[in-house]
C-alpha positions as CSV (number, residue, x, y, z in Angstrom):
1,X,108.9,-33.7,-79.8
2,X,111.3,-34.9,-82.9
3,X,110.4,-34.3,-86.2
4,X,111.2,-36.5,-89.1
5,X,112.4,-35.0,-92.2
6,X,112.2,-36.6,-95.4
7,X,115.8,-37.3,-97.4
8,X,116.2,-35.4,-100.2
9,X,116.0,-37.8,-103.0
10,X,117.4,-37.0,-106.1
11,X,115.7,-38.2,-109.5
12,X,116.7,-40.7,-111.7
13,X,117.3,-39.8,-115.6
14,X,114.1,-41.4,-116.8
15,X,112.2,-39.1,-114.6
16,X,114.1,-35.8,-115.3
17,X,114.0,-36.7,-119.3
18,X,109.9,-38.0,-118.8
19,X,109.4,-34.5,-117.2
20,X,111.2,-33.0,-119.5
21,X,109.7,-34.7,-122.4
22,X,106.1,-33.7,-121.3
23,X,107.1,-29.9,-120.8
24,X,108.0,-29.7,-124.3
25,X,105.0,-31.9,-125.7
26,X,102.7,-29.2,-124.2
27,X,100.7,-26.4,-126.5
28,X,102.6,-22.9,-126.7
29,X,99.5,-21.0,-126.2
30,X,99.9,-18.8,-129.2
31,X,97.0,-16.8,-129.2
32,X,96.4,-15.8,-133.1
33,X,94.3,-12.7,-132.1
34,X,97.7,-11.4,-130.8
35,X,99.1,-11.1,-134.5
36,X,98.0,-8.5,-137.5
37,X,98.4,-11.5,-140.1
38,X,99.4,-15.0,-140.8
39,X,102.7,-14.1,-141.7
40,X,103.3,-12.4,-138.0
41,X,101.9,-15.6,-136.5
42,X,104.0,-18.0,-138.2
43,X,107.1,-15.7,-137.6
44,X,106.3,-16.8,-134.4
45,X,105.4,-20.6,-134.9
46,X,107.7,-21.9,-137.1
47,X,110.9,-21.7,-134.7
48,X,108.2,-22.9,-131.7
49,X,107.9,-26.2,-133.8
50,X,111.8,-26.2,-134.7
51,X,112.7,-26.2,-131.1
52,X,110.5,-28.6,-130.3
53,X,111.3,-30.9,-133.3
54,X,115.3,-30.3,-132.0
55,X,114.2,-31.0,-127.8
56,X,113.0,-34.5,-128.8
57,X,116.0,-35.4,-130.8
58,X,118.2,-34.0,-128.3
59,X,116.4,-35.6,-125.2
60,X,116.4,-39.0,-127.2
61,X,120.1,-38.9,-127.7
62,X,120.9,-38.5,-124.0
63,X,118.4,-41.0,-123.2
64,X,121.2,-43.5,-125.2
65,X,124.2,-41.9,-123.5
66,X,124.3,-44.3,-119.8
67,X,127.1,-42.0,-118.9
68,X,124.9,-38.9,-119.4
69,X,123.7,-38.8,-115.5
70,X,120.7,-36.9,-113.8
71,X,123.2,-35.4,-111.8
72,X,124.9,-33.8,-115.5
73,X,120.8,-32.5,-116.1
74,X,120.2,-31.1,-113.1
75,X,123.9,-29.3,-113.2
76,X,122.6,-28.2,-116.9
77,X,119.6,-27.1,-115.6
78,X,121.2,-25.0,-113.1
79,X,123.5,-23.1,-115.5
80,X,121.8,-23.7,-119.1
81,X,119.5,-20.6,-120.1
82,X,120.3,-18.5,-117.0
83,X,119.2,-21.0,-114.8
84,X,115.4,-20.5,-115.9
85,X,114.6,-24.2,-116.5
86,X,114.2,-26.0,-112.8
87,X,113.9,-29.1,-111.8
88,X,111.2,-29.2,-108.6
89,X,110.9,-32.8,-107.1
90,X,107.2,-33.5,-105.6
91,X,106.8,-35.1,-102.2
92,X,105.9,-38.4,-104.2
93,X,108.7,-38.3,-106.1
94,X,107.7,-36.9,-109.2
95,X,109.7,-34.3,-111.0
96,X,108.2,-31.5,-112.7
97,X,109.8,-28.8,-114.9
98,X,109.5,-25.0,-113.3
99,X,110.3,-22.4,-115.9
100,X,110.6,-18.5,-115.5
101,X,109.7,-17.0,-118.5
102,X,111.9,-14.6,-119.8
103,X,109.5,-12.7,-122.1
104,X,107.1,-14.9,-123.5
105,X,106.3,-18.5,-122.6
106,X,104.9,-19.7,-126.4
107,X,108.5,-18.9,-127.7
108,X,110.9,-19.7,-125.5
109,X,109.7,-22.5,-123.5
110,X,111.3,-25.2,-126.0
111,X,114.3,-23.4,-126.6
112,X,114.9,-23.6,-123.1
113,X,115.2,-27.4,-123.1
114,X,117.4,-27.4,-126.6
115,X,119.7,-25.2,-124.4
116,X,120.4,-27.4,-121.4
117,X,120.8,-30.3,-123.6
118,X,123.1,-28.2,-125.3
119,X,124.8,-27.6,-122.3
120,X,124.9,-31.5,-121.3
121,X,126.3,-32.3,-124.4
122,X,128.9,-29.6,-124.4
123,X,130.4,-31.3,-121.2
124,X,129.8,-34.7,-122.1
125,X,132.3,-33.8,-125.6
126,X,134.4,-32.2,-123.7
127,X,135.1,-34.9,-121.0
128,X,134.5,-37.9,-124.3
129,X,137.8,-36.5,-126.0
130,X,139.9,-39.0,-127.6
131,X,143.0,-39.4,-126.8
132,X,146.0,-37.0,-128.4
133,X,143.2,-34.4,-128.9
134,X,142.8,-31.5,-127.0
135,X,139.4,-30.2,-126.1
136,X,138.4,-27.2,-127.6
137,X,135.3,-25.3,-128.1
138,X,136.0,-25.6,-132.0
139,X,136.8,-29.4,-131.6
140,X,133.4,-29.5,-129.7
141,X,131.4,-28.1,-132.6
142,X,132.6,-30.6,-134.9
143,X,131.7,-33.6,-133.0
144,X,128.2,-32.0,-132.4
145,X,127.9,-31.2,-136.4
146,X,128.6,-34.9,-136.6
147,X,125.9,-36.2,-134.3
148,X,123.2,-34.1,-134.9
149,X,124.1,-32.5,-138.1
150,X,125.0,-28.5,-139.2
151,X,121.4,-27.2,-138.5
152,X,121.3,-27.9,-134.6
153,X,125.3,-27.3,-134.2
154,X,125.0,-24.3,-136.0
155,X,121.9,-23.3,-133.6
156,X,122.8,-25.0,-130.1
157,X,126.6,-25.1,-130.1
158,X,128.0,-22.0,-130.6
C-alpha cells in the first residue's frame, strides 16, 4: 500500500509576519501577586510594553521591505535568540509561533521577536550596502540608527 505524503510548504511573509504579529499582541501574564510592590511590577512591565511597542515597528518595516523574504524569517528564526522563536506550519497551512522560554514567558516573549527582526535587518544592511562602502558591523549600526532611530539601534543592534 503507498502512502502519500504531503509537500512541505513553506509560508509566505504575510503569514509568518500575521503569526508573528498575533504572538506579540498577546497578554504577558504578569501576575501582580508575584511582586512585593508596584515598583517591582512595573520593573517588570515597562520593558514588556517597550518590546512590544519596538516588535510592531520592526515587523511593519519588513512588511515594506519586498526583498525581505520568508525564507530571511525563518533563517532569523533559526539563529535569532538561540533559536527559541520557531516557526511550526499547521497541516492547513497556518503558521504559528512556538517559543521556549528561557526563564520567564511575561518578559521575554516580545524581546524575542525584536531579536529576529534584529537579525533580518542585520543581513538585509549588510547585503543593501552601497557601493564603494564596505559592510561593517559599525556601518550597520548607523543605517539602523537612521531607520529606526538611537533608542532601538542602541537596544537591537549591537
Amino acid at each position: 500500500m503507498q502512502t502519500q505524503t504531503n509537500p512541505i510548504t513553506v509560508p509566505s511573509k504575510s503569514a509568518i509576519l500575521s503569526a508573528l504579529r498575533a504572538f506579540v499582541a498577546q497578554r504577558s501574564g504578569l501576575d501582580c501577586r508575584n511582586y512585593g510592590d508596584r515598583d517591582s511590577l512595573m520593573g517588570d512591565y515597562r520593558p514588556i510594553l517597550r518590546d512590544g511597542k519596538n516588535a510592531r515597528l520592526l515587523l511593519r518595516q519588513i512588511e515594506l521591505r519586498e526583498s525581505i523574504t520568508a525564507e530571511n524569517l525563518s533563517e532569523a528564526c533559526k539563529r535569532a535568540f538561540s533559536g527559541r522563536v520557531a516557526l511550526d506550519v499547521t497541516p492547513l497551512g497556518t503558521v504559528c509561533v512556538n517559543y521556549c522560554t528561557g526563564q520567564y514567558f511575561a518578559t521575554e516573549y516580545r524581546a524575542a521577536v525584536c531579536a529576529v527582526c534584529a537579525s533580518v535587518f542585520w543581513a538585509y544592511f549588510r547585503e543593501c550596502v552601497p557601493v564603494g562602502e564596505e559592510s561593517t558591523g559599525e556601518s550597520i549600526r548607523k543605517q539602523a540608527k537612521r531607520e529606526f532611530g538611537r533608542s532601538i539601534a542602541s537596544r537591537w543592534f549591537n
